[in-house]
C-alpha positions as a Markdown table, in Angstrom:
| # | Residue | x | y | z |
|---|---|---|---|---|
| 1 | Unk | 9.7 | -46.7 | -22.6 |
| 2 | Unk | 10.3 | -46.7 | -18.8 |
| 3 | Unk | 11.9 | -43.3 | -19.3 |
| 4 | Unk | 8.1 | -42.1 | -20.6 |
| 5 | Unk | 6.2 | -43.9 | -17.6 |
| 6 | Unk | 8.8 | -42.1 | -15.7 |
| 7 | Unk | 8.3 | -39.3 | -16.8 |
| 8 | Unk | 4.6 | -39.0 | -17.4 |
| 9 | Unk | 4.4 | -39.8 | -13.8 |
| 10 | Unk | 6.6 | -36.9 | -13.0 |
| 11 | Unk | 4.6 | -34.6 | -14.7 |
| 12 | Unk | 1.0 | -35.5 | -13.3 |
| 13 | Unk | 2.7 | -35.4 | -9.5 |
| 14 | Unk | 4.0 | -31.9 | -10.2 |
| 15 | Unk | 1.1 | -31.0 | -12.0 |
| 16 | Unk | -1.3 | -32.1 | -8.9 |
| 17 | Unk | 1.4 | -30.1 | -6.8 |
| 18 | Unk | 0.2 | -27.0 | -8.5 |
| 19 | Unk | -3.3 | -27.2 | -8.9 |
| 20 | Unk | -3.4 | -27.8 | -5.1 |
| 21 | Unk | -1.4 | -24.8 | -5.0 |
| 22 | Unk | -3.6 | -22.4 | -6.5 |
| 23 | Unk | -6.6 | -23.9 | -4.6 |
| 24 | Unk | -4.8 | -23.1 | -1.4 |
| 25 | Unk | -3.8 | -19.5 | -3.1 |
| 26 | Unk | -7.4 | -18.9 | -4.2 |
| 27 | Unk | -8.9 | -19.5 | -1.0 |
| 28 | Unk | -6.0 | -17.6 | 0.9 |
| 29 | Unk | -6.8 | -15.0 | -1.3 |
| 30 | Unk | -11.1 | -14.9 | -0.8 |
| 31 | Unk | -10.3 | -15.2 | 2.9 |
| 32 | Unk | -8.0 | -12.2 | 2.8 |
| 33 | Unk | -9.1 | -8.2 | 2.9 |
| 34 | Unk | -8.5 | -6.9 | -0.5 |
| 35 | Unk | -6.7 | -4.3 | 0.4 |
| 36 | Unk | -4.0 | -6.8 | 2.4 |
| 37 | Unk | -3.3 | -8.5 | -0.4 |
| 38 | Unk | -2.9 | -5.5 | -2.4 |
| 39 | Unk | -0.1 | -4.1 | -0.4 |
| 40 | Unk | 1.4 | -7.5 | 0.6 |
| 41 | Unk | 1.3 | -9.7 | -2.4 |
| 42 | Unk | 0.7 | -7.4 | -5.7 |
| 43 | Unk | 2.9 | -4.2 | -4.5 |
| 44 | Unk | 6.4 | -6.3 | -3.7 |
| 45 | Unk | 6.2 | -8.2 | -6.9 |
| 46 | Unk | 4.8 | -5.2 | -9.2 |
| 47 | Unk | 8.3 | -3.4 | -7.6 |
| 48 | Unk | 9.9 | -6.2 | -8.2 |
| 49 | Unk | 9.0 | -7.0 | -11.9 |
| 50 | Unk | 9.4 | -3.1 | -12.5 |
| 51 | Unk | 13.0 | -3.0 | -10.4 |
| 52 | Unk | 13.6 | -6.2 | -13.2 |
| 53 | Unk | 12.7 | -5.2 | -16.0 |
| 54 | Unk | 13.2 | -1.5 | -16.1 |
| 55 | Unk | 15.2 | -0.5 | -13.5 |
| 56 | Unk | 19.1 | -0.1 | -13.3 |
| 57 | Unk | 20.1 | -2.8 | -10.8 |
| 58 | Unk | 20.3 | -0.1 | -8.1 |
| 59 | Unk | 16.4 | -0.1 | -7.7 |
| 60 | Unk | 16.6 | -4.2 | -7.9 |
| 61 | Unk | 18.9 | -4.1 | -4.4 |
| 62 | Unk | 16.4 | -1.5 | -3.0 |
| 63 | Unk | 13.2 | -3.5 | -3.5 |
| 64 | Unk | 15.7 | -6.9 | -2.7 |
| 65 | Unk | 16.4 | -4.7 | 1.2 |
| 66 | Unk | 13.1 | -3.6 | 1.7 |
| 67 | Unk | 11.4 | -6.9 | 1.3 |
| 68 | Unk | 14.0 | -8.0 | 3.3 |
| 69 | Unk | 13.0 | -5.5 | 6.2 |
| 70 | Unk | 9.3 | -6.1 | 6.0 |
| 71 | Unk | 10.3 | -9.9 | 6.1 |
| 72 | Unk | 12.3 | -9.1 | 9.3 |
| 73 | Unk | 9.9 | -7.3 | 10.8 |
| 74 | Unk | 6.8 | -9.0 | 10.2 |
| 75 | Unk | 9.3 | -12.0 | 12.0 |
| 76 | Unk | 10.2 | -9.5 | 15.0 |
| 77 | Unk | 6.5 | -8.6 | 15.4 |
| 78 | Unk | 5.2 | -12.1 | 16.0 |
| 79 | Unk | 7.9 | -12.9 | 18.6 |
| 80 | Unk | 7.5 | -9.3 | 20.4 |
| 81 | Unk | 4.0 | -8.7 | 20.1 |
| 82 | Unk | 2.0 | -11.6 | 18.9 |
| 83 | Unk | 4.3 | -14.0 | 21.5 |
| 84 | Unk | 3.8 | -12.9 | 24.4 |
| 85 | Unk | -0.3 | -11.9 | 24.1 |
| 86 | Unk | -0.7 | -15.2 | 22.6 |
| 87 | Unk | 0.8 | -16.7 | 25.6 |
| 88 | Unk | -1.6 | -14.7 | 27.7 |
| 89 | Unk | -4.9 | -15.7 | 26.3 |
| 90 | Unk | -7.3 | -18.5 | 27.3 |
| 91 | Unk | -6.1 | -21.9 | 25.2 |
| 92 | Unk | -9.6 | -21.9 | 23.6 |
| 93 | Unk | -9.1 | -18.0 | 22.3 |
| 94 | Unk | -5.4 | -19.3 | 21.1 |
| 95 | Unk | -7.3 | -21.5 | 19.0 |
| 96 | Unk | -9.6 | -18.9 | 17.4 |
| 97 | Unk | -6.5 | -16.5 | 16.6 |
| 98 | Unk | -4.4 | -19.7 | 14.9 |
| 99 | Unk | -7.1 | -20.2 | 13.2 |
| 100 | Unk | -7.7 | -16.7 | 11.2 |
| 101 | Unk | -3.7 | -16.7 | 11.1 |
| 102 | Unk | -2.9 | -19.9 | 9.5 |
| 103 | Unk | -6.0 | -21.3 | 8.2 |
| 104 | Unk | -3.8 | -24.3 | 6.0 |
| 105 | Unk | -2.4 | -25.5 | 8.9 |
| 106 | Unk | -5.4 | -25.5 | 11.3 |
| 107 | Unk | -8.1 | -27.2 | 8.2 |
């Protein structure tokens, strides 16, 4: 019986874990331009899932090093680019800009 509880509880937490997920995911996603998360969330995983389940494994490493290099530089960009003009602005316009970026973090 305590194996159930256990269990049950478990279930509801990861359960909760999700559905709080796809809140967050939905309202990323009404936030977001549509054609933003066309290229960056439904082109990588439609290459992906076509590199899977279609492709020799050759095309599964190509879309596995190109994610990899649009992860690197989307990293390189914020510390070149976004760094260094963030640093420049007025604290209140910071703000504004972490706002529209990371709009989780800042609710």
């Amino acid at each position: 019986m305590p194996f159930e509880t256990v269990s049950r509880s478990a279930n509801k937490r990861v359960f909760m874990i999700w559905r709080k997920a796809l809140a967050t995911l939905k309202r990323i996603i009404r936030m977001a331009n549509p054609v933003f998360v066309l290229v960056v969330v439904i082109v990588p995983i439609g290459a992906f899932l076509y590199a899977y389940l279609f492709g020799p494994l050759v095309n599964l490493n190509y879309v596995h090093i190109i994610t990899g290099a649009a992860w690197t530089g989307i990293d390189l960009f914020m510390g070149f680019v976004l760094g260094p003009v963030m640093g420049g602005m007025e604290p209140q316009n910071r703000v504004a800009v972490f706002t529209r970026l990371m709009p989780k973090m800042t609710s």
